[in-house]
C-alpha positions in Angstrom: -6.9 -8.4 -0.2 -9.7 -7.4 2.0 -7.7 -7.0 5.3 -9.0 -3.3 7.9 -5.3 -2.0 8.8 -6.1 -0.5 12.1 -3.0 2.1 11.1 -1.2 2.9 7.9 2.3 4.1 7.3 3.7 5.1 4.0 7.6 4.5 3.6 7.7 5.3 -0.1 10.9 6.7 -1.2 12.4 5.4 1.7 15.7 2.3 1.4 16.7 0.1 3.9 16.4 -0.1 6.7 14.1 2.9 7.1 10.9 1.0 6.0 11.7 -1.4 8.6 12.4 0.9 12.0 9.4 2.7 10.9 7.5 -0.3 10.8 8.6 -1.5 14.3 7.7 2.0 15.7 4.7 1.9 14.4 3.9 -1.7 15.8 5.2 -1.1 19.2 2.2 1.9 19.5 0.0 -0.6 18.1 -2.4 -2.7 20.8 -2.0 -6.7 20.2 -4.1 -8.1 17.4 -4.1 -4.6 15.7 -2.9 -4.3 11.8 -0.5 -2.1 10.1 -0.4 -1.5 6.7 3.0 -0.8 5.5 3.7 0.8 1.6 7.1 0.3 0.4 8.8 1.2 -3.2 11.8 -0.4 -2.3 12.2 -4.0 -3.9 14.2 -5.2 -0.9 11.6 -4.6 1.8 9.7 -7.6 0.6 12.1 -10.2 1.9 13.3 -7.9 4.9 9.5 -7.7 6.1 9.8 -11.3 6.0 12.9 -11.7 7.8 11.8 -8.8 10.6 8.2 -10.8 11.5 10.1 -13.9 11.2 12.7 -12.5 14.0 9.8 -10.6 15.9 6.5 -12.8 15.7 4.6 -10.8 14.4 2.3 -12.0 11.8 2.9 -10.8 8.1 -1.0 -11.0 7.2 -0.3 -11.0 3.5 1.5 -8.2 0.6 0.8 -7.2 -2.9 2.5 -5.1 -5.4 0.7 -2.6 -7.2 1.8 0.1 -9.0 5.6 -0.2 -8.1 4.4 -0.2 -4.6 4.8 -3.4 -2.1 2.2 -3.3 0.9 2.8 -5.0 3.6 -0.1 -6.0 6.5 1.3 -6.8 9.8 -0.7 -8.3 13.1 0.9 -7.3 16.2 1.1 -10.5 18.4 2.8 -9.6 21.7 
């Protein structure tokens, strides 16, 4: 995936819903059409990233899994 996160945050270690309000403090500093890169290790925050840009409107760019770890690259859109 060849997506320039503008900012990176690493939530490893981290369970639900931590990953998540880090992630939405971390948008909310964020300038529109900026990207986050989000790591995760926890299995669940794949379909809660869904479910938060879902709610939000933000724009889940794309994820992978590598190495245990799920990264996540959001596009702030308002």
């Amino acid at each position: 995936m060849d997506i320039k996160p503008d900012q990176t945050i690493d939530c490893s270690g981290l369970s639900c819903p931590m990953p998540i309000i880090k992630t939405k403090k971390a948008i909310d500093a964020l300038q529109i059409g900026q990207v986050l890169e989000m790591i995760a290790t926890d299995p669940g925050s794949k379909s809660d990233m869904d479910a938060w840009t879902k709610k939000t409107g933000h724009e889940l760019l794309g994820s992978a899994e590598e190495n245990g770890k799920f990264i996540f690259f959001i596009k702030k859109t308002k």
